[in-house]
RODO-2510 file (C-alpha; in nm, 4 decimals, decimal comma):
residues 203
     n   res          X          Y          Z
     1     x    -3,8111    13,8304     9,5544
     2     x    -4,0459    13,7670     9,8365
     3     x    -3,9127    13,4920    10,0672
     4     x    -4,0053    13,2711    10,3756
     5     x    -3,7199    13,0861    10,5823
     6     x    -3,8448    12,9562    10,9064
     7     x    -3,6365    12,6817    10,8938
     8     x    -3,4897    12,5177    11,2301
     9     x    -3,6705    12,7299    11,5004
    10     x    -3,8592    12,4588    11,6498
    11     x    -4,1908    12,5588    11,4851
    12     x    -4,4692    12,2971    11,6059
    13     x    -4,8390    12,3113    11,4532
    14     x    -4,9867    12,2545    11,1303
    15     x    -4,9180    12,4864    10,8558
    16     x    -5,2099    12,7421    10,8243
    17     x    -5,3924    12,7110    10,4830
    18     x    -5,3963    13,1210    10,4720
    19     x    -5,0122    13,0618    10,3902
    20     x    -5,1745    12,9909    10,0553
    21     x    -5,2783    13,3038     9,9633
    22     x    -4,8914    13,4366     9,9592
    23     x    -4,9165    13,3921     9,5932
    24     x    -4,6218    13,5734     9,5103
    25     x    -4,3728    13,3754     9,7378
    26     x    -4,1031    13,2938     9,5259
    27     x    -3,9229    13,1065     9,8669
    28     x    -4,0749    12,8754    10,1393
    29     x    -3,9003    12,7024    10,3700
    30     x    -4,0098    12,5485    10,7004
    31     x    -3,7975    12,2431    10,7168
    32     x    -3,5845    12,0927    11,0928
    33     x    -3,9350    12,2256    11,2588
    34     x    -4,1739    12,0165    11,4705
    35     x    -4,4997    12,0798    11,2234
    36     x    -4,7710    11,7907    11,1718
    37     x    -5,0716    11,7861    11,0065
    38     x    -5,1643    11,7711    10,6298
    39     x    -4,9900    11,9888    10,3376
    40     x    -5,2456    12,2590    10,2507
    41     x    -5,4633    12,1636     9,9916
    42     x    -5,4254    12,4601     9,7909
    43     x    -5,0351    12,5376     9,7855
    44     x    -5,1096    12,5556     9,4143
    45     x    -5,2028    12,8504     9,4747
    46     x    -4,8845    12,9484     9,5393
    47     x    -4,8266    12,9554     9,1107
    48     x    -4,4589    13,1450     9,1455
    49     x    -4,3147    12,9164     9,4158
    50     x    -3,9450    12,8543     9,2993
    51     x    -3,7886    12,6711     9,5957
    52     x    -4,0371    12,4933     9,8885
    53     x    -3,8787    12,2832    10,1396
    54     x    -4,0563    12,1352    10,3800
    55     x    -3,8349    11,8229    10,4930
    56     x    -3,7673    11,6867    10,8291
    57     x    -4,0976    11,7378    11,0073
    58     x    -4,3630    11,5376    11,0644
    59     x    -4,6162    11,6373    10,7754
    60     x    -4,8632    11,3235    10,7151
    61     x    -5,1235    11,2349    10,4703
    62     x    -5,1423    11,2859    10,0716
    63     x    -4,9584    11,5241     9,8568
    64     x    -5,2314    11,7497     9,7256
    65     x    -5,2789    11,7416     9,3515
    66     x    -5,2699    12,1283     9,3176
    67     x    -4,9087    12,0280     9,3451
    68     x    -4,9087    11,9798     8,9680
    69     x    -4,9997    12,3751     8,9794
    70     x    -4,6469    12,4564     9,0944
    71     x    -4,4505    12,4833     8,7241
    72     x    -4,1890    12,6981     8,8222
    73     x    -4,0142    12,4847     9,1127
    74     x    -3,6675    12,4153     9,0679
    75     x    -3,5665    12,3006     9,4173
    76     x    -3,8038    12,1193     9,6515
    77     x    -3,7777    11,8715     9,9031
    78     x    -4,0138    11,6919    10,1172
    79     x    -3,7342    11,4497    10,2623
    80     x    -3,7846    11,2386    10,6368
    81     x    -4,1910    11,3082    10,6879
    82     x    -4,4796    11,1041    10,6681
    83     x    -4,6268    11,1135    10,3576
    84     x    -4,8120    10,8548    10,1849
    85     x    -4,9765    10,7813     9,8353
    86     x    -4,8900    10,8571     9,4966
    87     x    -4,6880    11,1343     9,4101
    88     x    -4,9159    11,4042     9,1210
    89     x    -4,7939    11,3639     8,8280
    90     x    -4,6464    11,6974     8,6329
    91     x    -4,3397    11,7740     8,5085
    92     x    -4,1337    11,9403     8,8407
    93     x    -4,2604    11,6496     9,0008
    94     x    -4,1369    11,3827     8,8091
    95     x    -3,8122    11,5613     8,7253
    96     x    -3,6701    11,5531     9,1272
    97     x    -3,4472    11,3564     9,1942
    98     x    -3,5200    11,0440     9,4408
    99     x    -3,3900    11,2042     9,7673
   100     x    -3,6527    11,4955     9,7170
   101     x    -3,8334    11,2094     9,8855
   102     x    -3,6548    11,0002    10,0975
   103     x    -3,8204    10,8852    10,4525
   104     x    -4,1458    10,8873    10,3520
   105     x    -4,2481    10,5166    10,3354
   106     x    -4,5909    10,5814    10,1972
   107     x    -4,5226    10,7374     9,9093
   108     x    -4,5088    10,5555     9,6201
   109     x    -4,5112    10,6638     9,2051
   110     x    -4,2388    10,7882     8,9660
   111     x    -3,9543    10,8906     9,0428
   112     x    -3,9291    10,6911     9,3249
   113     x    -3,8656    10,2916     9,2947
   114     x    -4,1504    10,1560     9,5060
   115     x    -4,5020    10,1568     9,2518
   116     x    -4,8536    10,2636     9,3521
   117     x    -5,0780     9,9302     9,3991
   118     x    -5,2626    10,0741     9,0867
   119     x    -4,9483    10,0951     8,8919
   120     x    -4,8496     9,6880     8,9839
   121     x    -5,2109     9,6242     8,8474
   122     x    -5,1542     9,7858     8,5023
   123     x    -4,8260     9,6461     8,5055
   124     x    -4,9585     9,2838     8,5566
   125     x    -5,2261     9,3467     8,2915
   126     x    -4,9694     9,4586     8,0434
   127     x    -4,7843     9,1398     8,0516
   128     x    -5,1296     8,9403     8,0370
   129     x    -5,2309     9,1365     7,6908
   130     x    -5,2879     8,8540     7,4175
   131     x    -5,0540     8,8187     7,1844
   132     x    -5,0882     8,6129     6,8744
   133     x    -4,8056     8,3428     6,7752
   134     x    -4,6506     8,3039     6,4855
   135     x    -4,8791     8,0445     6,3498
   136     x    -5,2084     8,2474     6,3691
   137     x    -4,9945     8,5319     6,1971
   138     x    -4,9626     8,2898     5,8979
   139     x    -5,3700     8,2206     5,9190
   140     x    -5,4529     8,5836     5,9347
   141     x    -5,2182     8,6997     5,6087
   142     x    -5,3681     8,3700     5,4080
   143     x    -5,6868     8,4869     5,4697
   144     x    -5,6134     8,8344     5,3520
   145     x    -5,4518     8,6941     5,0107
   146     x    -5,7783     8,4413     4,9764
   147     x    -5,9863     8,7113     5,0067
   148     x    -5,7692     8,9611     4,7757
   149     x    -5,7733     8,7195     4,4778
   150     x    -6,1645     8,6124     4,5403
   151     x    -6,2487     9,0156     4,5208
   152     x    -5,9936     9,0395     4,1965
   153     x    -6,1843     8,7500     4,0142
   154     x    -6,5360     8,8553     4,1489
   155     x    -6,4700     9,2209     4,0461
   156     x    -6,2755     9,1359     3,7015
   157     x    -6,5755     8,8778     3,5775
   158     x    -6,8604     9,1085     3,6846
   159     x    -6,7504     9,3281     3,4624
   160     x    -6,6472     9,1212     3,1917
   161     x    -6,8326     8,8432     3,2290
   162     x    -7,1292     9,0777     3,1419
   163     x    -6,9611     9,1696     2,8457
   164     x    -6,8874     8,8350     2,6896
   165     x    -7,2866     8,7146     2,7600
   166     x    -7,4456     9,0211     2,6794
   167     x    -7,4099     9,1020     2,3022
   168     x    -7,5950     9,4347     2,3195
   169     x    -7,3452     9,5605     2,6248
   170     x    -7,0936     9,4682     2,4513
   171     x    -7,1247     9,6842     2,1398
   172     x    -7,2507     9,9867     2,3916
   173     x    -6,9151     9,9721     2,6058
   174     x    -6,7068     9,9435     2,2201
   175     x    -6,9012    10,1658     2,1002
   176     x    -6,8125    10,4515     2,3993
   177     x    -6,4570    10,3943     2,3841
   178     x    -6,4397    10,4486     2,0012
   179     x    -6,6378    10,8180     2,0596
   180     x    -6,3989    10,8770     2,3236
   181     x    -6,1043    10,8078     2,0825
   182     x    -6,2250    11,0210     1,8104
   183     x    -6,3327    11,2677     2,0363
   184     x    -5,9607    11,3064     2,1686
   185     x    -5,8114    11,3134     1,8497
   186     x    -6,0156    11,5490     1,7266
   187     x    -5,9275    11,7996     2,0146
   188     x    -5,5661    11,7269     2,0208
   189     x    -5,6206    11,7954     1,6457
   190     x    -5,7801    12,1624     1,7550
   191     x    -5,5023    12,2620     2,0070
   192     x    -5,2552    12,1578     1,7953
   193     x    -5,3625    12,4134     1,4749
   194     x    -5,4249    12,6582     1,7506
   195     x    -5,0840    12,6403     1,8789
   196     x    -4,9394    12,6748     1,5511
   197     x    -5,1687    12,9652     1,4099
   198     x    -5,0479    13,1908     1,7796
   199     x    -4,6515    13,0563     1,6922
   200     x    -4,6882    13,2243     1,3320
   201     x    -4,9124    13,5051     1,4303
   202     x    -4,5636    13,5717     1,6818
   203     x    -4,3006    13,4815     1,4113
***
């Protein structure tokens, strides 16, 4: 496994961004050192990164969002720097415990405690959604039942309603359900015999 400890040896700098390109680091860690600066941008790149710990320096600005790139991480910890904003979201990330991020006042987002200003907003809007009482309930399942039994009766009389005032639709619609009764009994009739004959042809 290719690895990177640095750790403790009074390193001071920013970390390069050609680090990056060690894309089959399994190992990184550079934490007790002096180093300032951002986090590179693209330690996403870094795709089989298993362990990175880069705690007690002085590392400042965002978390990059290629962060959410890293989805083999098991250990990482970012502890006593200066970071700030919301943490990416992705599934290593959330999954750390707490400490992974201790000491850095400006970050803010799950799992930590301390919510993103966005996050207070959607919660405040949450609790603002409008939601009907009890009474209104009543009015809206009335209405349904009103309406219900007006489409029942509208439905029922336009069809028979037609048939009681017009004779000549009348004796059409009587007359089409008598065909169709002969017409069934006359093929049950059929499949019956037919039945029979193939049981006798077998005997």
């Amino acid at each position: 496994m290719a690895t990177i400890d640095l750790s403790s040896n009074h390193l001071t700098g920013v970390i390069p961004q050609s680090i990056t390109k060690l894309v089959v680091l399994v190992d990184l860690n550079l934490s007790g050192n002096h180093l300032t600066g951002l986090i590179p941008k693209n330690i996403g790149h870094m795709e089989m990164l298993e362990s990175l710990d880069l705690s007690r320096n002085h590392l400042s600005g965002k978390m990059p969002t290629s962060f959410s790139n890293l989805t083999f991480l098991s250990y990482m910890n970012l502890s006593f720097n200066n970071l700030e904003g919301k943490i990416p979201l992705s599934t290593q990330l959330q999954s750390f415990d707490p400490s992974t991020y201790v000491g850095n006042s400006g970050l803010c987002g799950s799992p930590l405690m301390n919510l993103c200003p966005g996050d207070v907003v959607s919660s405040t809007t949450s609790h603002d959604k409008y939601i009907p009482n009890e009474d209104e309930d009543k009015l809206i399942t009335f209405g349904f039942y009103v309406t219900l039994v007006l489409g029942f009766i509208i439905g029922f009389w336009g069809v028979c309603g037609t048939l009681v005032i017009k004779t000549s639709w009348r004796h059409v619609y009587f007359q089409f359900f008598k065909n169709m009764n002969d017409w069934i009994h006359v093929t049950l009739a059929v499949f019956i015999n037919k039945f029979k004959n193939n049981f006798q042809v077998q005997d």
